[in-house]
N, C-alpha and C positions, 0 to 999 in steps of 0.2 A: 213396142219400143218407144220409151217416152223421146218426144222432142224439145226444141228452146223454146216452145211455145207451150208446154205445158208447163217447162219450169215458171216460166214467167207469172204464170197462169196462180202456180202454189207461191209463186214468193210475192204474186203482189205488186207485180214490177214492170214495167217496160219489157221488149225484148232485147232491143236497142241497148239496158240497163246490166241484161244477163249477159249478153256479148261482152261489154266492157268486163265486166265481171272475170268473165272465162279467158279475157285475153290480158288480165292482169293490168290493164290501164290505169292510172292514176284520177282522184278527182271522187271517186266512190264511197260515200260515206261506210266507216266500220259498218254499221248496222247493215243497212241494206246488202254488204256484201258477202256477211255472214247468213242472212238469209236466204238469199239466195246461195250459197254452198250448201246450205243443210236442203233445200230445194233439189239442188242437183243429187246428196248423198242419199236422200229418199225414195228417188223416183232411178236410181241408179244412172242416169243421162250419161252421154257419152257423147263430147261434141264430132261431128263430121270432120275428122281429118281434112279431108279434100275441097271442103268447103272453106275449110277455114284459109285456108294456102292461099284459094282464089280471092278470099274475102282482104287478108292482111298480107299478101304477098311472104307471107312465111315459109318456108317448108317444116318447121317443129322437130329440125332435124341438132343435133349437137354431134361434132365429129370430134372424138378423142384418139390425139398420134401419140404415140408412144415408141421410144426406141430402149426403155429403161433395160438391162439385162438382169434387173430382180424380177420375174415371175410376178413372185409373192408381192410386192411392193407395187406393182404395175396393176393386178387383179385385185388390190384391196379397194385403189383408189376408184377403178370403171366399176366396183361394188356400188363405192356411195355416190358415183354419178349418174349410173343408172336406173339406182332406187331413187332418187330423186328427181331424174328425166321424165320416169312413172309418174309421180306421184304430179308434176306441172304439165302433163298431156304434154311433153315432147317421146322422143325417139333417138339413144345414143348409136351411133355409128363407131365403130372400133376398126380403126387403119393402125397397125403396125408398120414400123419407118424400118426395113431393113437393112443392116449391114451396107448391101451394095446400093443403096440410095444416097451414095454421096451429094445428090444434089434434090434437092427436096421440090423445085418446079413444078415438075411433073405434075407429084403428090397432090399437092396442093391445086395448082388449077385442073387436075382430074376431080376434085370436090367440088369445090367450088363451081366450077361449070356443070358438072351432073347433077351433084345432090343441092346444091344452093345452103349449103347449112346455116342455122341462123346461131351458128358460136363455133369458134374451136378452143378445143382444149388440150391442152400439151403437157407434158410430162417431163423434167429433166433426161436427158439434158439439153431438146430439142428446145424448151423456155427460153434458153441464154443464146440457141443459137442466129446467129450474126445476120446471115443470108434467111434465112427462115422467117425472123422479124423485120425484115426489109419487107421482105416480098406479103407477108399477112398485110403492112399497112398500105400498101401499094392497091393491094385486093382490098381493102377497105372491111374485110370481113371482122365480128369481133372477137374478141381474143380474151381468151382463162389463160394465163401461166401460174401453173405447179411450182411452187421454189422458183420460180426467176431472181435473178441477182442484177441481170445489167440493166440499163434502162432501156425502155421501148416500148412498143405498140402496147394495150389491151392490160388485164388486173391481174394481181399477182397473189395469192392464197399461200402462205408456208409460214414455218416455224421459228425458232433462232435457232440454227445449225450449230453457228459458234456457241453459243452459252451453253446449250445442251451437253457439244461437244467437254466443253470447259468442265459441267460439273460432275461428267464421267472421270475425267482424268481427276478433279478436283477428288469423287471419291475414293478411285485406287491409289493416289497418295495416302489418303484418310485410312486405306487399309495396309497401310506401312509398305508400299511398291516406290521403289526407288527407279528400278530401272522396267522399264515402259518400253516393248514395241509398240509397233503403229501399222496396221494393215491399210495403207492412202488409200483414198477414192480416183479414180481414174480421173485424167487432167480436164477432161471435157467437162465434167460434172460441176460446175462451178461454185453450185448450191453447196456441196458435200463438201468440197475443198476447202471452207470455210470449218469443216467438221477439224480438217486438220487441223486450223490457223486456234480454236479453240485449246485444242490440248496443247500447243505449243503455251498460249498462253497464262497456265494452269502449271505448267513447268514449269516455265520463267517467274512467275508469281513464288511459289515452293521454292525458287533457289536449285531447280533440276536441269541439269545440261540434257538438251536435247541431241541423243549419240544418233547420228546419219548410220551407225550399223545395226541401231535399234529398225529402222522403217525401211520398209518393205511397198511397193510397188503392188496395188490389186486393183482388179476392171469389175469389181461387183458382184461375180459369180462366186459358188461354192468351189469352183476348180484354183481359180485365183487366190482364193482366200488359204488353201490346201498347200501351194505354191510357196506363198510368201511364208508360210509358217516354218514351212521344212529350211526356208533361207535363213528365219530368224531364229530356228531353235537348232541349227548346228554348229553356231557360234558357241566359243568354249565360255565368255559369258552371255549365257544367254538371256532373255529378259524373264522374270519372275512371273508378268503380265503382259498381256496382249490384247488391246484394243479396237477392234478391227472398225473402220469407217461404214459396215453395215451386215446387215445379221448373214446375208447367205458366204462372206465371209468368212464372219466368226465361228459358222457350224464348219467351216473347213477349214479354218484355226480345230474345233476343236479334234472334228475326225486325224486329221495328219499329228497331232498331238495323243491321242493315244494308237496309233499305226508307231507312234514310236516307244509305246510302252510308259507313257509320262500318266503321273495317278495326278488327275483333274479335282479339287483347284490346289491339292496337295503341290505338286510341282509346279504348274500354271495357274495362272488364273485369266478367266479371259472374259470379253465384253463387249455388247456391239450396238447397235443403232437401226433400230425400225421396231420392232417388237413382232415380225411376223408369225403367223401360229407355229413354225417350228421349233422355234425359240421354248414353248411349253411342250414339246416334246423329246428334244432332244436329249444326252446325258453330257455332265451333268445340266438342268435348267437354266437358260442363259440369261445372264443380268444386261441388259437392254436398256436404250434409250425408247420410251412409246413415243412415234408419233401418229399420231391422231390421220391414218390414213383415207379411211371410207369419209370421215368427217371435210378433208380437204380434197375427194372429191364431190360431195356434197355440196357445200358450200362454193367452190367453183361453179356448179351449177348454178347454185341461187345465184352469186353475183353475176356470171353472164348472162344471163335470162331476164334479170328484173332486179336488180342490184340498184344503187344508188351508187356516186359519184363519189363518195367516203374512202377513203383509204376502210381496209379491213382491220381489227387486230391483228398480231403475229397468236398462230394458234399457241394454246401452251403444249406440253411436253411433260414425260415425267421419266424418270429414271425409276425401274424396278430391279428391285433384288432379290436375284436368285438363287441358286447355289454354286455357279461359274467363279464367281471371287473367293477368297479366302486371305483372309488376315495371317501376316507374314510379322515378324521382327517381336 
């Protein structure tokens, strides 16, 4: 089994040189540092976990909370955090914030006192929440927020909710829809609530009164999404289009839409936000906002781990279309 002493040995280098190297430190010339990685990717190296803890007081540990109730939306993102955890010799830890965790204390200094993590990473709607980023900078631990909206502790990685939002509604005008429900994001979610405040905007722009008996009340889930449908399509006018504030939603916009016999996107048309794989399976194919999931958790990684002090971009986004809309008028 090779060790840092043989890498050193093929790159040419200090050991002292490959340490900084593997622990990502500043100060290293490109050159040197690339040769030393092709060093390590030839002799396969694998540095000592345990050594390294003792060495930089690390643990190489990353803990990601999550309370999101999309599944889909929650396993895309610890995808690209944890391919990425690999790929910089750390280790993701995956704590789910349960329902009965109204007070998140616990949680939190049960990490932090056992596992020592050297980042947390959260997921709306815990990002925005109040007591939660009290208590991270109190702990002094460092902080990824997913979609945060308020201000607070640690770096923030997300999309524009509102514009996204905005140029969904913006296309189902464009597809002659006059009258628009709205499947809300649940009030907690601050990030998504913004997804509202978008189509609002998009209406008001068009000259479209926003009807309060168009919108519907949804927590995220596909039962939710099932719910508000059946409220918004037993109205005698009912909306042409249905926009739900996210996909597992919109497939329950679509399932309670034909439980009612309604021919998709002939009678409805509908549309939602995440792009998760069900979206390419379901009937008909759902027109979707992408965002860029694995990617933001990805990149969450890099910037807590070894990020610079830069604000990030806002990722982009893209609107696909599929065969859920259909041109009316």
């Amino acid at each position: 089994m090779a060790t840092i002493i043989d890498v050193a040995q093929r790159a040419g280098v200090s050991i002292k040189t490959v340490s900084r190297v593997l622990n990502r430190e500043p100060h290293v010339r490109d050159a040197v540092r690339q040769k030393v990685l092709e060093a390590v990717e030839a002799l396969g190296y694998r540095p000592n976990q345990s050594a390294r803890r003792m060495a930089g007081r690390k643990s190489f540990l990353v803990a990601y909370l999550y309370s999101n109730p999309s599944p889909a939306y929650t396993t895309a993102v610890q995808s690209g955090a944890a391919r990425c955890c690999r790929e910089l010799g750390y280790h993701l830890v995956v704590e789910p914030v349960l329902p009965e965790d109204e007070d998140l204390s616990p949680v939190i200094d049960r990490l932090v006192s056992t596992l020592a993590p050297d980042l947390l990473l959260v997921a709306p709607p815990i990002s925005d929440d109040a007591d939660f980023l009290a208590l991270v900078e109190r702990k002094g631990t460092p902080l990824v927020r997913i979609a945060g909206v308020v201000p607070g502790p640690g770096k923030i990685i997300s999309v524009d909710d509102r514009e996204a939002a905005y140029r969904m509604t913006r296309y189902l005008i464009g597809m002659g829809h006059r009258r628009i429900g709205v499947v809300r994001p649940p009030e907690d979610h601050l990030s998504a609530r913004a997804r509202f405040d978008g189509f609002v905007d998009a209406m008001e722009e068009a000259g479209l009164p926003v009807d309060p008996k168009c919108l519907a009340p949804g927590r995220f889930t596909f039962e939710s999404g099932k719910s508000a449908a059946a409220r918004l399509l037993a109205r005698a006018e009912r909306p042409t289009a249905i926009f739900a504030t996210n996909d597992e939603m919109a497939l329950g916009v679509l399932a309670q839409a034909h439980d009612m016999g309604l021919s998709l996107p002939q009678d409805l048309s509908v549309a939602g936000f995440d792009d998760i794989p069900a979206t390419r399976t379901c009937w008909p194919l759902l027109t979707t906002i992408r965002q860029p999931l694995e990617e933001l958790g990805r990149l969450a990684i890099i910037e807590g781990i070894g990020g610079t002090d830069a604000p990030r971009p806002v990722l982009d986004y893209r609107l696909v279309e599929r065969d859920s809309v259909a041109r009316i008028g």
